[in-house]
C-alpha positions, 0 to 999 in steps of 0.5 A, spaced: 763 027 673 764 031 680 763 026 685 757 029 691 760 028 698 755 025 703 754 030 710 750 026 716 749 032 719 751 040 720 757 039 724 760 035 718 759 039 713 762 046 716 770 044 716 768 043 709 764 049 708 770 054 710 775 049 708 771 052 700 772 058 703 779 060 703 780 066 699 779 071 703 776 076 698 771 070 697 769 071 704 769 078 704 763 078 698 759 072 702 760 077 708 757 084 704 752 079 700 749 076 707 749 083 710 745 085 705 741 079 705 739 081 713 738 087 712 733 087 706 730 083 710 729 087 715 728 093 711 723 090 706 720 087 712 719 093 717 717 098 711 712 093 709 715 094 702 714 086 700 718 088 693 725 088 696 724 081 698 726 079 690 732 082 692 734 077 696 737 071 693 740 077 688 745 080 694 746 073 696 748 069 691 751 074 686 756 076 692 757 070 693 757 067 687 763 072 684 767 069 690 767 064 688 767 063 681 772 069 680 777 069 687 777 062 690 775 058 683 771 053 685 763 051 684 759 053 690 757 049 695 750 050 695 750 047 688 750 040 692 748 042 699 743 048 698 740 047 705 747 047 709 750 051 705 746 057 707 747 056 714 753 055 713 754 062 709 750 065 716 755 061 721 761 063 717 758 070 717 757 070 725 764 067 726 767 072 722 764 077 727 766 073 733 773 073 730 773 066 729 774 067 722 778 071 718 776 077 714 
C-alpha cells in the first residue's frame, strides 16, 4: 500500500507538486486542460449557457490525467491531496506563463 505524504500547508506540497510534474509534455496537457477550464468557465458563465459547466471537470482531469498516467507515469497528485493538488494545477498554470516553469 502506497504510503500518503502529510503536507501542513500549500508551500510545502508545491515543491512536491512540480516535482510529480516533470515531463514536460504532462505540463503542456494541465496547461491545455486548465485553460480550457478557465475559459468554459467564463464562457459558460458569460452566456449564461450553465450546460457547459459539466465540461469542466472533463478538460480538466482528462488532460491532466493523460499526462499523467501516459507521459509522466505516475498517479495524480489529486488522488491524495484533491484541494492542493488543483491549486497546485492553476499555480503551475501561472508559473508557466511567468516563465518560472518550463513548457
Amino acid at each position: 500500500m502506497e504510503q500518503v505524504r502529510q503536507f501542513s500547508s500549500f508551500a510545502q506540497f508545491y515543491p512536491f507538486y512540480l516535482q510529480e510534474h516533470r515531463n514536460s509534455t504532462c505540463r503542456r496537457l494541465h496547461f491545455v486542460g486548465t485553460s480550457l477550464v478557465i475559459f468554459l468557465l467564463a464562457f459558460g458563465i458569460g452566456s449564461g449557457r450553465w450546460w457547459l459547466l459539466w465540461l469542466v471537470p472533463l478538460a480538466g482531469y482528462g488532460f491532466a490525467w493523460v499526462g499523467h498516467f501516459i507521459f509522466e507515469k505516475n498517479r495524480p497528485a489529486t488522488f491524495q491531496h484533491p484541494f492542493y493538488s488543483l491549486l497546485g494545477d492553476f499555480m503551475m498554470f501561472r508559473d508557466m506563463l511567468l516563465g518560472r516553469v518550463p513548457f
